[in-house]
C-alpha positions in Angstrom: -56.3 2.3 -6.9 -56.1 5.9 -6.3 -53.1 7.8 -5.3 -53.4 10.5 -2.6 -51.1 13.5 -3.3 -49.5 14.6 0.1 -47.9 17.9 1.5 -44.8 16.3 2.0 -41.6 17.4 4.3 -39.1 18.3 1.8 -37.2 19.4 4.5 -36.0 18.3 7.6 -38.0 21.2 9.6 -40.3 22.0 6.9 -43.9 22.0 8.9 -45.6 24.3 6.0 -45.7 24.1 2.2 -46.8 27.1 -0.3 -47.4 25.3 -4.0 -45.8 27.7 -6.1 -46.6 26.5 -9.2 -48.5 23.2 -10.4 -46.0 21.2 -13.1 -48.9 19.0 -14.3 -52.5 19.9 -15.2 -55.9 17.7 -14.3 -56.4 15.2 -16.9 -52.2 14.8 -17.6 -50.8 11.6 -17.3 -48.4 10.5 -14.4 -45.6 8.3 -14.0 -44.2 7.8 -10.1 -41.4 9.8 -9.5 -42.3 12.6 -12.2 -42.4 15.8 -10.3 -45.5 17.2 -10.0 -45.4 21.0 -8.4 -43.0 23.3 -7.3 -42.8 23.7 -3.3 -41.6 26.6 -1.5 -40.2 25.4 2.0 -38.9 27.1 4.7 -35.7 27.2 3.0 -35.7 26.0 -0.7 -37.8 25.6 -3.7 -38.4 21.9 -4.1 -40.1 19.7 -6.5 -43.0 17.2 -5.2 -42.9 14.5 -7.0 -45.6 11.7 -7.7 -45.8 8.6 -5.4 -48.1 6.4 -7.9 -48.7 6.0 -11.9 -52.1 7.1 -13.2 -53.8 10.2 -14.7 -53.9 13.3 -11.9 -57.4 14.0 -11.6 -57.7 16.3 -9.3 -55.6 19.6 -7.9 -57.1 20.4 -4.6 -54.5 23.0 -3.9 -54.2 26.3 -6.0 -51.0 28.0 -6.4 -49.3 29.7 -4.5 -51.6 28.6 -1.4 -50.2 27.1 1.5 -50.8 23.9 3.3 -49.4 22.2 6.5 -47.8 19.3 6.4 -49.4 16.1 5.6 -52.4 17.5 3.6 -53.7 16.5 0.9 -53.5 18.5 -1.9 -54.3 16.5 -5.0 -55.5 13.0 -6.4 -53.7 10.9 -9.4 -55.9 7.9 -10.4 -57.0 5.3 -13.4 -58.7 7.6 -15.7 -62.1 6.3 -15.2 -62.0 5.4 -10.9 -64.7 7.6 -9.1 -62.2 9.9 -6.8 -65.6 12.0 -5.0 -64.9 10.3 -1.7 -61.6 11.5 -1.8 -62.5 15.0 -2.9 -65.2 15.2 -0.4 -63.0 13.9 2.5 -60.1 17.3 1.1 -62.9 19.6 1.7 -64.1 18.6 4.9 -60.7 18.5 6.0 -60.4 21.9 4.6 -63.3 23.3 6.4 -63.7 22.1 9.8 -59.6 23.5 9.9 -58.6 19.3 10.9 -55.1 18.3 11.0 -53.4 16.1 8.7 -53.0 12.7 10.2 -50.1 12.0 12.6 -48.8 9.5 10.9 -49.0 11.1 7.5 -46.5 13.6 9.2 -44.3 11.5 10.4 -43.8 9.4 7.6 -43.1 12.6 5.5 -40.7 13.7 7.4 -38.8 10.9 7.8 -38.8 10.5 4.2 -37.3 14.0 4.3 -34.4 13.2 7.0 -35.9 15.0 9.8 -33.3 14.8 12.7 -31.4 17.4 14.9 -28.1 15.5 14.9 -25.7 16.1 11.5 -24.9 12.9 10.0 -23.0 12.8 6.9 -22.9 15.5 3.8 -25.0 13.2 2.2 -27.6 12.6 4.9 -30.0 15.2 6.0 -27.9 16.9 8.6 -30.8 18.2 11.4 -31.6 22.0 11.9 -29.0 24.5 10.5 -27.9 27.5 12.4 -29.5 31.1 12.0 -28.5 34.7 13.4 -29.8 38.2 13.9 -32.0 40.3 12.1 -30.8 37.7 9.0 -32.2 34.8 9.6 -28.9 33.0 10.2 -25.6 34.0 10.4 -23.5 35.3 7.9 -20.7 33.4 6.5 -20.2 34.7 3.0 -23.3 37.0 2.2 -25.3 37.4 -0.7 -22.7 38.8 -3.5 -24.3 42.5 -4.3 -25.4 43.2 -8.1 -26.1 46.1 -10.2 -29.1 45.2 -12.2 -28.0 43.2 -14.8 -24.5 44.1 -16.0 -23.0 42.7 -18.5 -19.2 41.5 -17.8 -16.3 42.5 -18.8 -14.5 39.7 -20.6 -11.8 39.5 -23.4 -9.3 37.3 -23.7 -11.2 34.1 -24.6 -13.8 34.7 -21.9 -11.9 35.4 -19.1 -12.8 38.8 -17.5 -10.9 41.9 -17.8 -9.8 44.3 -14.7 -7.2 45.8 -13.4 -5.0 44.1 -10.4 -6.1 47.0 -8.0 -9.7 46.4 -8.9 -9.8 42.5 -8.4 -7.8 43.5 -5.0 -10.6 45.9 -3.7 -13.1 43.5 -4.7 -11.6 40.5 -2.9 -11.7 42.8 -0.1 -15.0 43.6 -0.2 -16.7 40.2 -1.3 -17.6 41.5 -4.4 -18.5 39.3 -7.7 -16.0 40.8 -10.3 -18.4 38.9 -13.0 -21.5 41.4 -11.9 -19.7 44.5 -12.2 -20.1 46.5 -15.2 -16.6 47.9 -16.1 -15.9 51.6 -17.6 -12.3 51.0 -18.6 -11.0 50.4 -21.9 -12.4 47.5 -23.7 -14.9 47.2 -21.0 -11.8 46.7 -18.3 -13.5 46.6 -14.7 -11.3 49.5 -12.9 -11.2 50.9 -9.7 -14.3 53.7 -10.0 -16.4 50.5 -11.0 -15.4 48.8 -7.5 -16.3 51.5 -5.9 -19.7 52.2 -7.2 -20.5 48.5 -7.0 -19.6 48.5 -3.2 -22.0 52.2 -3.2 -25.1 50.6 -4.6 -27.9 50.3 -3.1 -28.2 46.8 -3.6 -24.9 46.1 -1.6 -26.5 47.7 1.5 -29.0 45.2 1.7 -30.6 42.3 -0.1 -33.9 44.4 -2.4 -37.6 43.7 -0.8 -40.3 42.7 -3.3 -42.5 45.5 -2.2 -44.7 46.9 -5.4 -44.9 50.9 -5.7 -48.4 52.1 -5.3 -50.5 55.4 -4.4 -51.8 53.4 -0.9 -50.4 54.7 2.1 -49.1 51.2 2.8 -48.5 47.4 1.4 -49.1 44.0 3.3 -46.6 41.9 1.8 -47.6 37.8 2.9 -45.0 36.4 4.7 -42.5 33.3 2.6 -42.1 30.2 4.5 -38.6 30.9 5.3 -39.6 34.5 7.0 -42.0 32.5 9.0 -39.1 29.9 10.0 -37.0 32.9 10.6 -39.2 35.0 13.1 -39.9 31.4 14.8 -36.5 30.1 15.0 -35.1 34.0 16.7 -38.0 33.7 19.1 -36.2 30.4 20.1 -32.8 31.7 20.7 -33.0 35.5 21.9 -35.7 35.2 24.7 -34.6 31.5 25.5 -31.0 31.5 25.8 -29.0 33.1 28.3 -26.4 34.8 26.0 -23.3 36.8 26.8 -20.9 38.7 24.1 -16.6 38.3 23.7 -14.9 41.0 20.9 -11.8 40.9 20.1 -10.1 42.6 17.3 -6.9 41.0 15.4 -4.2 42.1 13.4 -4.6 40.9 9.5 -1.4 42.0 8.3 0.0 38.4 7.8 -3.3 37.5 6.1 -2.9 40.6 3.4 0.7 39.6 2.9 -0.2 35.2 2.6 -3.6 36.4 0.5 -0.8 38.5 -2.1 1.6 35.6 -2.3 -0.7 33.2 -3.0 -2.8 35.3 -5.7 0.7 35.5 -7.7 1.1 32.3 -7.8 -2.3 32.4 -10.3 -5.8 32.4 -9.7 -6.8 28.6 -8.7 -4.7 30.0 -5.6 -6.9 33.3 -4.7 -8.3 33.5 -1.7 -10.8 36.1 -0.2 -10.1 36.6 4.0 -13.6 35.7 4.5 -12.2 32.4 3.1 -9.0 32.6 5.4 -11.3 33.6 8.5 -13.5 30.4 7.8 -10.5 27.8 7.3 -9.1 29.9 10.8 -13.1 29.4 12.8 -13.1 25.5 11.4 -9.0 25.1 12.6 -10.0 26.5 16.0 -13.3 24.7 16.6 -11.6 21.3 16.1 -9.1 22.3 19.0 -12.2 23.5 21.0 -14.6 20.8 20.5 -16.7 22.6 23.8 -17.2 25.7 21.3 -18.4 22.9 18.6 -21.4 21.7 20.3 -25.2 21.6 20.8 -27.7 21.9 23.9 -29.9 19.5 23.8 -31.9 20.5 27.0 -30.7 17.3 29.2 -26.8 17.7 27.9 -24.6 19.2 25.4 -23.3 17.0 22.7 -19.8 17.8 21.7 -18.8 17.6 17.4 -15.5 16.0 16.6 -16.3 17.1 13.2 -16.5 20.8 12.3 -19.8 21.6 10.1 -19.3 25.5 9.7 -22.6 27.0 8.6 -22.3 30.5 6.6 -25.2 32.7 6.2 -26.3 33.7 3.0 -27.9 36.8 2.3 -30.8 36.2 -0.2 -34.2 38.9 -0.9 -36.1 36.5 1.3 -33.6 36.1 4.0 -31.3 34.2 5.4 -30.2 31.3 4.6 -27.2 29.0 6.4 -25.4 26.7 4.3 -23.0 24.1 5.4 -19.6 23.6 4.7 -18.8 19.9 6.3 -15.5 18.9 7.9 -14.3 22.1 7.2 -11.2 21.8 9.6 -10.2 19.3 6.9 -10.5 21.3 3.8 -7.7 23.5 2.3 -8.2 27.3 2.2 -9.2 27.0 -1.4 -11.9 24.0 -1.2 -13.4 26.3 1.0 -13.3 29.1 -1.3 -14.4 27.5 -3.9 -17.6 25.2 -1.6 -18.6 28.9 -0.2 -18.9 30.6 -3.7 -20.6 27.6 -5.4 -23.4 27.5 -1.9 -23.8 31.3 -2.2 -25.1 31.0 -5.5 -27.6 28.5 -5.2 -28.7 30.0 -2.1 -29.8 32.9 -3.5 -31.4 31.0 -6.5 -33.0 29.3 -3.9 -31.7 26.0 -4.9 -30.4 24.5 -1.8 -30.9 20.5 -1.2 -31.6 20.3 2.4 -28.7 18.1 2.8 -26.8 21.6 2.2 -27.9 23.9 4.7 -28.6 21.7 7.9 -26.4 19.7 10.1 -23.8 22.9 11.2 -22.2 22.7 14.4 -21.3 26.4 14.2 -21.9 29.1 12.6 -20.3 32.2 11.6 -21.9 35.5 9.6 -20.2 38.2 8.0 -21.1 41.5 7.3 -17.9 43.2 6.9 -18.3 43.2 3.1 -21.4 45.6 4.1 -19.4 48.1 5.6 -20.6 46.6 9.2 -17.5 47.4 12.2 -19.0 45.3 14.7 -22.2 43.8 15.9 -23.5 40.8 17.5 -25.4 37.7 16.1 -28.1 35.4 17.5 -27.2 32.3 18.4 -28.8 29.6 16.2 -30.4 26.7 18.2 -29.5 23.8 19.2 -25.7 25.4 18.4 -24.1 27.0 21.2 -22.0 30.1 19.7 -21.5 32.0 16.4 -19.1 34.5 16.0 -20.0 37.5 14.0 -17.0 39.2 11.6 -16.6 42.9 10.8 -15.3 44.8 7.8 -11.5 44.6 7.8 -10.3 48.2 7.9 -6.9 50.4 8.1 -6.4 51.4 12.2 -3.4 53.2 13.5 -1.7 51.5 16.0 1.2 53.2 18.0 4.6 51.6 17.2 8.1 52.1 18.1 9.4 56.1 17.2 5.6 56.9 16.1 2.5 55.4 14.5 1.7 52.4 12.4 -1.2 51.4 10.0 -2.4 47.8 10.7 -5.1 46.2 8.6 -7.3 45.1 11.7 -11.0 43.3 12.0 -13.0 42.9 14.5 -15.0 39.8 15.8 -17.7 39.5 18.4 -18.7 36.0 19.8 -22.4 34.8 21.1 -21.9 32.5 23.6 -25.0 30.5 25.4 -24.1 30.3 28.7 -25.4 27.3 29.9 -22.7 25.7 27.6 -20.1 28.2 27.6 -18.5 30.0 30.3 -16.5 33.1 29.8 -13.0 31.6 29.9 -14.0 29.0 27.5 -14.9 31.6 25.0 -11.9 33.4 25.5 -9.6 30.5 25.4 -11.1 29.9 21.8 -10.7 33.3 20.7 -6.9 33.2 21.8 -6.6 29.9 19.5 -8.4 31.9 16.7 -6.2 34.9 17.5 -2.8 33.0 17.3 -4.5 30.9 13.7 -5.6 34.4 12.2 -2.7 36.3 13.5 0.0 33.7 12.1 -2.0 32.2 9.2 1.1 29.9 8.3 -0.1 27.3 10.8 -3.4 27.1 9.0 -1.0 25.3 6.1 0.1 22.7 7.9 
């Protein structure tokens, strides 16, 4: 009996697919569970796999079209079973513009874990959060690159640079194994820090836009710039939002960040990752902050699921880094590099980047002082991070030079009043301020 081939939810709020490539061809045999075609979602690039055994007869999608939901977009059958009804019953579908069955739907997206409330890491988590003019918040953006550069390594494959260049580019977020060094031997030194941070690429993630002699280009939208512009309609216009800044004093954070980097490299730390542990320590003591609005009340998280966005050329995506309160600074460090990366390879399970409770985005590494983020929905807050920067501060008999950043926090109102905001910005003040306590 023939096999339908479905547009299947392969993630929670995936309502749109765009077959990006077809793995199999018409006439190749099938075995269920083999993946068929390459989906892009509306956050990933998943594989749909086959639900039957048989011979797939029939491709009634072409690549890189797009289909809703529930359609169907090929046939796998016995090599000899007449399929026409089936083909016939496609194109009429196609034609008259009907939608896929209800049920079809459903069923898909259950098989996908469609819910709104975060479960376990395991479990599809729900809708992740997603800011501003990104599509999602910033935690740890997309890592700028020059090209292709080859590292610098010696040593038995461990990468050569200089302690003043690894220490900038800490600072800065920057991937020491996609800089190119100048320095002896290939050593990455402080020039090449500097012109990494200077490239273009680190001001923003590139646009696939081709170069031609037309006064203009109409570049189709991805299915995750589609989720994006819906999901920012949903929370700017919507959401009653008011703004908190507040600006604290890194100085203990430098001098924790140095001790703990000479104690070897399993113990560096970036203060993105420091910020983070300091957000996820916070929201557990503010579990009001750590919430959702769910129209008819406001569920309240006793576990903290930190979403960080990631910069990628197609947007923004928001990991998740579960029960981050209960993670050392370093398990952070290490769950936020290894996310980054296969966000912007577009390799995220949708396990990985649904279910937050909060979310942050940083784009100090950009250069960025201050700015405010959109509030992903159903979350009720998400605190945007500045660059870390030198300030002079007066101090007794003259002047002093603070390392100082500055955070500004989104707040929905109809969940968060102003005191409640500022009471968890005094918590994250006295975490960040006196990063100690975040060791205990």
């Amino acid at each position: 009996m023939a096999t339908k081939i479905f547009m299947e939810a392969l993630s929670p709020t995936m309502e749109e697919g765009r077959l990006v490539k077809w793995l199999k061809n018409e006439g190749d045999a099938v075995k269920s569970g083999e993946p068929l075609a390459e989906v892009e979602t509306d956050k990933a690039i998943m594989e749909l796999v086959a639900r039957g055994d048989g011979v797939l007869r029939k491709r009634l999608v072409g690549e890189n079209e797009s289909r809703p939901v529930g359609s169907l977009v090929g046939v796998i059958a016995a090599p000899d079973e007449n399929i026409d009804a089936l083909v016939s019953e496609a194109g009429g579908a196609a034609a008259g513009g009907a939608k896929p069955p209800a049920e079809v739907v459903a069923k898909t997206q259950e098989s996908a874990g469609a819910t709104s409330v975060p479960q376990r890491p395991a479990q599809s988590q729900g809708e992740a959060s997603a800011p501003p003019e990104q599509k999602t918040p910033a935690g740890p953006p997309a890592i700028p690159t020059q090209g292709q550069p080859s590292p610098a390594s010696g040593n038995g494959g461990q990468l050569r640079s200089s302690p003043l260049a690894r220490r900038m580019a800490s600072d800065r977020g920057l991937d020491l194994s996609q800089v190119r060094g100048s320095g002896p031997g290939g050593r990455i030194i402080k020039r090449d820090v500097e012109s990494a941070a200077a490239a273009p690429s680190a001001a923003q993630p590139s646009v696939r836009v081709a170069r031609t002699g037309a006064d203009y280009e109409d570049v189709a939208l991805t299915q995750i710039r589609k989720t994006i512009a819906k999901r920012l309609a949903e929370s700017i216009g919507p959401i009653p939002t008011f703004y908190l800044t507040a600006e604290y004093d890194l100085t203990r954070v430098t001098e924790m960040r140095a001790a703990m980097a000479e104690m070897g490299d399993e113990f560096k730390v970036s203060v993105n990752d420091v910020l983070m542990k300091a957000v996820a320590t916070a929201l557990s003591q503010h579990p009001e902050v750590n919430a959702h609005w769910l129209g008819d009340k406001i569920r309240y998280y006793n576990r903290v699921h930190l979403g960080m966005a990631v910069a990628t050329p197609d947007g923004l995506i928001v990991p998740v880094i579960f029960d981050a309160d209960q993670k050392r600074m370093r398990e952070i460090s290490r769950e936020a590099k290894e996310l980054a990366k296969r966000a912007r390879e577009r390799k995220l399970k949708p396990e990985e980047y649904t279910g937050s409770t909060f979310s942050i985005s940083n784009l100090g590494m950009f250069g960025i002082d201050q700015f405010t983020a959109i509030i992903n929905p159903p979350e009720v807050a998400i605190l945007a991070i500045g660059t870390a920067q030198d300030v002079v501060v007066p101090a007794a008999g003259g002047t002093a030079v603070e390392k100082r950043v500055r955070v500004t926090m989104s707040c929905d109102h109809r969940a968060v009043d102003g005191a409640v905001g500022a009471a968890f910005l005094q918590t994250l003040r006295r975490l960040i301020e006196n990063p100690l306590m975040l060791v205990f």
